[in-house]
N, C-alpha and C positions, 0 to 999 in steps of 0.2 A: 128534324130539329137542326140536323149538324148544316142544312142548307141555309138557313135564316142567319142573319143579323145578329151578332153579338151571342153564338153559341160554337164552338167548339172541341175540342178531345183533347183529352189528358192521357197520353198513352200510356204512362208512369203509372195511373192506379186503374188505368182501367176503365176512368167514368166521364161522365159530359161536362164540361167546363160553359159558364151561362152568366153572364150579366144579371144580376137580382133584377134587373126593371125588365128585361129580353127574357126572360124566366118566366116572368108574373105576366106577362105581357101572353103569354104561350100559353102558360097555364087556363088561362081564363077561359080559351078556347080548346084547353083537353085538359080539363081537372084528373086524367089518367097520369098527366107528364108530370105531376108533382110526387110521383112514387118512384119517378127515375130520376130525380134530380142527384141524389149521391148515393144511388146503385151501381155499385162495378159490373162491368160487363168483359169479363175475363177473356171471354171466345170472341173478342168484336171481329180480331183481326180475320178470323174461319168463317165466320157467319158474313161478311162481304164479303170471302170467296164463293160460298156458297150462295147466296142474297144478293149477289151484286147484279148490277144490270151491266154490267158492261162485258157483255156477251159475244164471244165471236158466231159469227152466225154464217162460215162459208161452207164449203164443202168438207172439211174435217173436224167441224165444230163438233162437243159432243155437248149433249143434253143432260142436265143434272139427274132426270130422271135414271135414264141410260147407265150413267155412272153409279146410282142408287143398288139400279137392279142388278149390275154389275157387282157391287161390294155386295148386296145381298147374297148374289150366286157363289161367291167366294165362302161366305161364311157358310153356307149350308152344305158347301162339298166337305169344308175345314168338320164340323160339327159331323157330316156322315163320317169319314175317314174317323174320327175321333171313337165312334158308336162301333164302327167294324173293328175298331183296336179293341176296343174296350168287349169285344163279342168275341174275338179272339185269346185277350188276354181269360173269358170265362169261360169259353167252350173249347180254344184251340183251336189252331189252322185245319184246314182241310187236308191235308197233309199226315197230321195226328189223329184226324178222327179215320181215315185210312189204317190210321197202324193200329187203331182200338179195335177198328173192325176184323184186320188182319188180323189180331190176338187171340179175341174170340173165336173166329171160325179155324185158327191153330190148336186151342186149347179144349176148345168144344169136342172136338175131333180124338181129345185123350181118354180111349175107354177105361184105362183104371183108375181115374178121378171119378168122387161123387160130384155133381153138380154143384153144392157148397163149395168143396176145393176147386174146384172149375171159376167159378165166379171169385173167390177169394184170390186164385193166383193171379185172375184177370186183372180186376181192381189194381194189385199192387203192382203189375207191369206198368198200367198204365198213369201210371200214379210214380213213378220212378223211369224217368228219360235216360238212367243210365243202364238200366235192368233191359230197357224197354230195347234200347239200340242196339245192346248185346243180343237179347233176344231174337231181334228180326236179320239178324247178322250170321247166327248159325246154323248150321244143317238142321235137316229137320228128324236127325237121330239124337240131338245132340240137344234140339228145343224140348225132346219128349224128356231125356235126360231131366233138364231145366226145370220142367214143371213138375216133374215128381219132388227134386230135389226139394224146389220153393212148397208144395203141400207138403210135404216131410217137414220143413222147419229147418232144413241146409241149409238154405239159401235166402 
């Protein structure tokens, strides 16, 4: 329409600026254009970025698609990174699940815990980062110490 005779842009609101005869005249030949006649179109200025034909087309042109798959591939790294935090933030780094591991095969190792206090002193080491970093910090006369104490109720 914006090529014809007597139609033009309002960039102020947004919508098609049109001669009522240049309107009717248009219409007749796309009874669709009379649902645009004072429809804003907010994104006009995006959508001839996008839509536009005036294309560079040499050797470092790039292609809308390209750029498509591009900001696709952005958002799906964005969106994994997101899911690995959020996997982290409910499981814990690899890192911590090391020191869980380590806990257990320290605690497991204490023959005068029953299994209950064994598993109960687990739980709360690993469930407490400062118990936990203490713990994998001291001797291992001084862990056994440690685990009595916490199935005691000392600690």
């Amino acid at each position: 329409m914006l090529t014809r005779s007597g139609f033009g842009w309002n960039a102020t609101n947004n919508t098609l600026d049109a001669k009522d005869d240049a309107f009717e005249n248009y219409a007749k030949s796309d009874p669709f254009a009379r649902s645009l006649r004072y429809k804003s179109f907010p994104l006009y200025d995006e959508w001839c970025e996008v839509f536009g034909k005036d294309r560079a087309t040499g050797e470092n042109a790039e292609d809308i698609w390209v750029i498509t798959l591009m900001l696709l591939t952005m958002k799906e790294v964005v969106q994994r990174g997101k899911r690995l935090g959020d996997l982290e933030n409910r499981f814990g780094t690899e890192a911590e699940s090391t020191a869980r591991k380590q806990v257990w095969s320290i605690v497991e190792a204490e023959t005068e815990l029953s299994i209950e206090q064994k598993c109960w002193v687990s739980k709360k080491l690993v469930n407490n980062k400062a118990d936990l970093d203490l713990f994998l910090s001291i001797s291992n006369d001084a862990r056994v110490a440690f685990v009595t104490m916490m199935a005691d109720g000392k600690i």
